[in-house]
Backbone bond lengths (Angstrom), bond angles and torsions (degrees), N, CA, C in turn:
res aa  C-N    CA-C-N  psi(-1)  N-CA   C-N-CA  omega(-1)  CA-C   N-CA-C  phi
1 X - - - 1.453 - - 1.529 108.01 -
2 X 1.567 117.27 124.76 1.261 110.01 -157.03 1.825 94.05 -100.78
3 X 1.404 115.08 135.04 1.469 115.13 -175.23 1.539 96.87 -95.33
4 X 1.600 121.23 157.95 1.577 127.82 -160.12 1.432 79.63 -91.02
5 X 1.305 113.12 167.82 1.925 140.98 -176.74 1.453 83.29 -98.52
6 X 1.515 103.42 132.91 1.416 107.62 171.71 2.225 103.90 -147.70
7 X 1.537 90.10 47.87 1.297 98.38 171.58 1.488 119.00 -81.29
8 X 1.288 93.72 136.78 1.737 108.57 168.47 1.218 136.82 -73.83
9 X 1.361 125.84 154.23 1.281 127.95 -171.60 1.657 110.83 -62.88
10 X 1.661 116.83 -49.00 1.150 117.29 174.37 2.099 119.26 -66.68
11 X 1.360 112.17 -6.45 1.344 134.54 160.70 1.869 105.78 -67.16
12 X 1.435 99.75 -65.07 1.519 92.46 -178.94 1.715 114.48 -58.36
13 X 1.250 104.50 -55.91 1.584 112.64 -172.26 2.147 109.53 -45.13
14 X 1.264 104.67 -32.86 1.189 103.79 172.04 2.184 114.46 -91.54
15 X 0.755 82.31 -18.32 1.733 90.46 168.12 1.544 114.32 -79.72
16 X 1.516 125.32 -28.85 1.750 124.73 -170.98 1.456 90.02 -109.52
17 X 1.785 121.12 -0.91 1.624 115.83 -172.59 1.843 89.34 -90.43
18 X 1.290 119.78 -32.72 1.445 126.44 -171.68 1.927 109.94 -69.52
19 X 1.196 111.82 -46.51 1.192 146.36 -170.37 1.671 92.77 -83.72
20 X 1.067 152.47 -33.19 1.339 139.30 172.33 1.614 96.13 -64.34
21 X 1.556 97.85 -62.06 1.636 119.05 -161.91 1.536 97.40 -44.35
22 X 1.135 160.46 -54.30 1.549 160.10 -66.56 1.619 101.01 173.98
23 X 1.330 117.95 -37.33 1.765 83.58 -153.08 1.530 109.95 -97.73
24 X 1.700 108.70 35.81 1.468 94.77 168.49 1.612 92.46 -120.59
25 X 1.094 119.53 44.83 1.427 128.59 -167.62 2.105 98.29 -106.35
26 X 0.721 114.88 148.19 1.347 104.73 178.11 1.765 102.55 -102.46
27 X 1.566 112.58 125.93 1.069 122.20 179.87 1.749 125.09 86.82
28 X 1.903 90.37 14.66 1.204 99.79 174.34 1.561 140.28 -89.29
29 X 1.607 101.19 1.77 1.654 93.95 138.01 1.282 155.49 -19.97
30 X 1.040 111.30 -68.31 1.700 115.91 -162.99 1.838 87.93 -73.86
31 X 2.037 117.07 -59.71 1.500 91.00 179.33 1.538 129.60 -50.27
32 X 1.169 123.20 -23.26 1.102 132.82 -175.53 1.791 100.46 -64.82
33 X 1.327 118.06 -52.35 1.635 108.55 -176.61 1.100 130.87 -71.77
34 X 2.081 101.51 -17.65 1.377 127.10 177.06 1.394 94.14 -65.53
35 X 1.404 131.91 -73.83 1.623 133.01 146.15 1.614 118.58 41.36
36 X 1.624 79.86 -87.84 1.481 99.48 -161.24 1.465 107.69 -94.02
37 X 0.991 122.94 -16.40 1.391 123.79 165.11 1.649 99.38 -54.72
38 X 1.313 111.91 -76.91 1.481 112.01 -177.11 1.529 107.01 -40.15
39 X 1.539 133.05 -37.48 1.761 112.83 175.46 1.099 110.58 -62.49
40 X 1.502 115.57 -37.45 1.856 106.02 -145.36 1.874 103.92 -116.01
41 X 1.812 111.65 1.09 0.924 108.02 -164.90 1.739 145.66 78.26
42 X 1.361 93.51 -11.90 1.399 111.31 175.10 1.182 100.16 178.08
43 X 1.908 124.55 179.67 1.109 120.02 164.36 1.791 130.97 -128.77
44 X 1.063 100.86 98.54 1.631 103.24 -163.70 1.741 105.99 -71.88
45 X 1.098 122.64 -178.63 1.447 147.57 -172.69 1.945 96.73 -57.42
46 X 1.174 129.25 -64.91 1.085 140.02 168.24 1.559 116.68 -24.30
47 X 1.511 110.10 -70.82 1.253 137.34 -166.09 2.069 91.14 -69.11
48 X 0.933 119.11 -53.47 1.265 112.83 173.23 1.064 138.17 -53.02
49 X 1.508 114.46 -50.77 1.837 126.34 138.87 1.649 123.09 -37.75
50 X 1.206 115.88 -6.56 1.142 98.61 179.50 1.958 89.11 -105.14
51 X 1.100 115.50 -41.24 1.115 118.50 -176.18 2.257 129.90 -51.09
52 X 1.638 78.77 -28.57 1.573 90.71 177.87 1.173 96.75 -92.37
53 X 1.580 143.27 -36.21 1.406 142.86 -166.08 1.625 97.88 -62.04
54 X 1.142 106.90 -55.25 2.228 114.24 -164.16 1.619 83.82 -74.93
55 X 1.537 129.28 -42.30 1.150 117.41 -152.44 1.880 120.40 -70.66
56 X 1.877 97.32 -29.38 1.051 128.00 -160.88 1.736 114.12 67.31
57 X 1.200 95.69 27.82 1.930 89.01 -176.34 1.566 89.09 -111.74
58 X 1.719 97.42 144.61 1.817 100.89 171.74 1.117 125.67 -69.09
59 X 1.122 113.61 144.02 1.361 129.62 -174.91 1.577 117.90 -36.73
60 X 1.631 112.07 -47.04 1.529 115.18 169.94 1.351 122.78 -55.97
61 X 1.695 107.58 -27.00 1.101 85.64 175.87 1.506 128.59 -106.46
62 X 1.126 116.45 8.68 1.622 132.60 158.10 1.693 119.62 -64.83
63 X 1.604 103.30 -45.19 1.754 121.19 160.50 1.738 103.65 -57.59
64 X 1.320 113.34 -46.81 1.481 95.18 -179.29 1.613 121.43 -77.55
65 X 1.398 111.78 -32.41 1.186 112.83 171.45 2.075 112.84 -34.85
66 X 1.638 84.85 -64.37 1.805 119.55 -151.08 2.160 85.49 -49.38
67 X 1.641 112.91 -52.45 1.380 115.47 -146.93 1.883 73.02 -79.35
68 X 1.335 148.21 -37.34 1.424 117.06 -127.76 2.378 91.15 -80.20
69 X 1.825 80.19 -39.80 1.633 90.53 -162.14 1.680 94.79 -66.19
70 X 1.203 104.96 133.38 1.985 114.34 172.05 1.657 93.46 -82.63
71 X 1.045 135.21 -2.45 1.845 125.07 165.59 1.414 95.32 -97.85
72 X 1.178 127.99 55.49 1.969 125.83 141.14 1.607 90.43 -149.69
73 X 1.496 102.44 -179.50 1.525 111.82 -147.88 2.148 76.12 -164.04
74 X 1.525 85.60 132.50 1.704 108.03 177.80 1.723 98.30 -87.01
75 X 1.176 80.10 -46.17 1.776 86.41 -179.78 1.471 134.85 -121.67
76 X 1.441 121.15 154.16 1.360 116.83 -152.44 1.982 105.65 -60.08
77 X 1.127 117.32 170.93 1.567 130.91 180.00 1.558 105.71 -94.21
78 X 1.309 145.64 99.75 1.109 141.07 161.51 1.677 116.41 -60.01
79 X 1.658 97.71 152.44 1.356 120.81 -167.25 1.645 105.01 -33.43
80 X 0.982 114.06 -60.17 1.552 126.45 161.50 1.295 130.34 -108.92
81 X 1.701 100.23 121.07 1.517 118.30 -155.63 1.400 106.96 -99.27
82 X 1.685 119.76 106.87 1.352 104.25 -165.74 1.463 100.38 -103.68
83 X 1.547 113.07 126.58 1.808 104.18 174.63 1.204 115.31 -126.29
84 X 1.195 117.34 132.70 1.533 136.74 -134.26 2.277 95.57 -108.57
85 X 1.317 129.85 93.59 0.976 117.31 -171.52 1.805 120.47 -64.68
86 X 1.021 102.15 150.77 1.654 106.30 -172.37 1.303 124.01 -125.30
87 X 1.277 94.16 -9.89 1.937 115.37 171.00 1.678 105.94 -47.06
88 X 1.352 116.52 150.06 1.265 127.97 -162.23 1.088 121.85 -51.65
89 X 1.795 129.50 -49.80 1.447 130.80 138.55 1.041 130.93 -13.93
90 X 1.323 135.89 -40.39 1.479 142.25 -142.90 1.717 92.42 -135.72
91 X 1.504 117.96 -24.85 1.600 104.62 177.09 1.552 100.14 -69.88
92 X 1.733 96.51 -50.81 1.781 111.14 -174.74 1.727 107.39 -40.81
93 X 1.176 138.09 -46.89 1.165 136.77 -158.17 1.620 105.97 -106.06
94 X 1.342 118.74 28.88 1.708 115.98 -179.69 1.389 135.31 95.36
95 X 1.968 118.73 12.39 1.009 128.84 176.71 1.187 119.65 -55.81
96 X 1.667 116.09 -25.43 1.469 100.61 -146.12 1.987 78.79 -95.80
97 X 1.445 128.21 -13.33 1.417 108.42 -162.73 2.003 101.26 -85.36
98 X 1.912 88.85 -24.10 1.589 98.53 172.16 1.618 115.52 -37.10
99 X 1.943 99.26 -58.15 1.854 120.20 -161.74 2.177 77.36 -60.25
100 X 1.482 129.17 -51.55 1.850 110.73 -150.55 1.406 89.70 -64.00
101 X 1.001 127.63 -59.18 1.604 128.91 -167.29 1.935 120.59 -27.33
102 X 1.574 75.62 -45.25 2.013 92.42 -170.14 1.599 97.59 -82.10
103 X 1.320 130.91 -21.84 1.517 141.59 -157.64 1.880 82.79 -95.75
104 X 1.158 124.89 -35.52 1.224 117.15 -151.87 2.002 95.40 -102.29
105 X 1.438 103.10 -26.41 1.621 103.35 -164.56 1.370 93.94 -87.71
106 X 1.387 136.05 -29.74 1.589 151.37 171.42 1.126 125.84 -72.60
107 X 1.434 104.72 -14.53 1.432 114.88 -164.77 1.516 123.67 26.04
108 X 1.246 103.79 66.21 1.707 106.58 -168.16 1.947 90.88 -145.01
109 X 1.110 132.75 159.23 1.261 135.56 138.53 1.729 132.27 -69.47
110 X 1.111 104.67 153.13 1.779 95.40 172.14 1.694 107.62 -47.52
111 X 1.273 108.88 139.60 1.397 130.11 171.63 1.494 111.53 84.79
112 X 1.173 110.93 11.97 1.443 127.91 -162.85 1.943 97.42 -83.33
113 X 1.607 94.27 177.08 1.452 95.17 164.00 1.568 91.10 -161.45
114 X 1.152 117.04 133.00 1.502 144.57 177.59 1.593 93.75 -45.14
115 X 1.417 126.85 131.28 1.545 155.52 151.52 2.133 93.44 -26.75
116 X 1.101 121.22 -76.62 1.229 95.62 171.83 1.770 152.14 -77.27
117 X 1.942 74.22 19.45 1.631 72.69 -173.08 1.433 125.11 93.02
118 X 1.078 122.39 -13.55 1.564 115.29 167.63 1.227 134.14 -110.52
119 X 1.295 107.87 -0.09 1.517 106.66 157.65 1.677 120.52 -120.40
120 X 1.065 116.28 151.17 1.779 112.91 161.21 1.524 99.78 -137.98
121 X 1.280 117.07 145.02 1.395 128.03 171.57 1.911 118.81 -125.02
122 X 0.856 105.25 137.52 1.846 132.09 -148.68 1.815 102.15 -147.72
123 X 1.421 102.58 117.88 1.300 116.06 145.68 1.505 129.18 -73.12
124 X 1.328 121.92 138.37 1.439 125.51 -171.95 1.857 100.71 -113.78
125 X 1.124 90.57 -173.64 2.053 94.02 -177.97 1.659 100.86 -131.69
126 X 1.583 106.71 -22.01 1.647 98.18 160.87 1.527 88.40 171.76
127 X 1.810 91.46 157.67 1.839 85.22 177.85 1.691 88.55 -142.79
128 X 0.889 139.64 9.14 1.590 136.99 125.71 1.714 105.76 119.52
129 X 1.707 107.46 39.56 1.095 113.31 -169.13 1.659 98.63 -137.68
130 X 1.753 108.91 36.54 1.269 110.43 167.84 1.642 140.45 -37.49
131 X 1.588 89.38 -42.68 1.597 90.66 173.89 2.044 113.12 -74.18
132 X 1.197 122.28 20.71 1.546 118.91 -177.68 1.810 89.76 -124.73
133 X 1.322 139.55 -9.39 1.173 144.81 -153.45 1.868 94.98 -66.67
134 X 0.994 104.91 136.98 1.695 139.78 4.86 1.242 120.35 -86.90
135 X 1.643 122.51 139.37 1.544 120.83 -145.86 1.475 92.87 -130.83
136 X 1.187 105.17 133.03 1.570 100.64 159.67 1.570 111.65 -121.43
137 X 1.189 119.59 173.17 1.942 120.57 179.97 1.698 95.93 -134.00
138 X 1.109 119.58 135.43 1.597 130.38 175.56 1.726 94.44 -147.10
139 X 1.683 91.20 96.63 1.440 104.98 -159.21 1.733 139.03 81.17
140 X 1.559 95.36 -112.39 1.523 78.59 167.90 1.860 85.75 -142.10
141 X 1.188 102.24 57.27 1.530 109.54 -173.17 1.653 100.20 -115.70
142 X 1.080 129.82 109.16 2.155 116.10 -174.77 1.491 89.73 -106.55
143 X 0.956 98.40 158.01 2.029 136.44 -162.04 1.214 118.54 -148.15
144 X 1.842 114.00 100.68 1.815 91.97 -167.75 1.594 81.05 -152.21
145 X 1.036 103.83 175.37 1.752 149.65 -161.20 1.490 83.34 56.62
146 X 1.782 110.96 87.62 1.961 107.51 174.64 1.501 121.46 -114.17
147 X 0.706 125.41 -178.54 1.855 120.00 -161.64 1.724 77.89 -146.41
148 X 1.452 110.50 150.64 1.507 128.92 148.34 1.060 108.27 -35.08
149 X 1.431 127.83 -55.67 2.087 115.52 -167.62 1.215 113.03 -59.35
150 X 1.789 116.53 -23.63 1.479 105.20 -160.90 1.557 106.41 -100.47
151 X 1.249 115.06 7.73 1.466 106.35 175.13 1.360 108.20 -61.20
152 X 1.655 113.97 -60.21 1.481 106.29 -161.20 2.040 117.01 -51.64
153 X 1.128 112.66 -33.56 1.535 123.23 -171.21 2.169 86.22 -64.93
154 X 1.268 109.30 -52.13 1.471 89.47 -170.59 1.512 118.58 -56.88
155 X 1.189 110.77 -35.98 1.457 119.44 -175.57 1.441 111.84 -51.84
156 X 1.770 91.98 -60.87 1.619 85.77 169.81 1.549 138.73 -51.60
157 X 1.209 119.17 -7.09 1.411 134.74 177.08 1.375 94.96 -59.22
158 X 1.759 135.78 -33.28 1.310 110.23 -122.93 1.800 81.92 -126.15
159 X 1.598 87.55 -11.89 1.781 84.31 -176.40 1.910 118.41 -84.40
């Protein structure tokens, strides 16, 4: 579910203020996306176009940069960030039916963020609470030894 760009003018003015500073720098890409991630929170289609236009770099390769590194985000982070672990413990014991459940009760995909803004959902590779697996985090709240039934009751906690 694709959420609308609702960046600000004082958002841009500090995004082409970063991008003046930097882009005759050699190898000043990636800070530059590190950058703007930190203004806008993630980096959508918009925010990237502005970045190859001042930057003069093509567009593919700013899209390839943004998808290869897992530290940028296509889409914004909702109020509550639920990340669903996938590390071997937690796949072995039912993670991956945990991640359809939340994809299906959210109606969002991984990396997604819920239409109003309060949820985003994210796969992890481990968050070091193997022996409770399968674990999920919604915030800085962890949830483990979980079954499919009990997702929906947590969610509702948050609504």
């Amino acid at each position: 579910m694709a959420v609308a760009f609702a960046g600000t003018n004082e958002q841009e003015k500090q995004l082409l203020s970063v991008i003046e500073e930097m882009k005759d720098t050699k190898g000043a890409l990636m800070p530059i996306l590190q950058k703007a991630q930190e203004i806008y929170g993630y980096l959508p289609v918009e925010v990237q176009k502005i970045i190859a236009d001042k930057t003069e770099t093509p567009m593919e390769k700013i899209y390839g940069v943004v998808t290869f590194y897992s530290q940028f985000s296509l889409y914004p982070k909702g109020q509550f960030q639920v990340s669903v672990c996938l590390g071997t413990a937690c796949y072995v014991k039912g993670a991956g039916d945990i991640y359809e459940e939340l994809k299906k009760e959210l109606k969002i995909d991984g990396g997604e963020c819920t239409a109003d803004g309060k949820f985003s959902l994210d796969a992890c590779r481990c968050i070091g609470a193997c022996g409770l697996a399968p674990v999920i985090m919604v915030n800085d709240d962890v949830y483990g030894r979980l079954t499919k039934s009990e997702i929906k009751g947590i969610l509702d906690k948050y609504n």
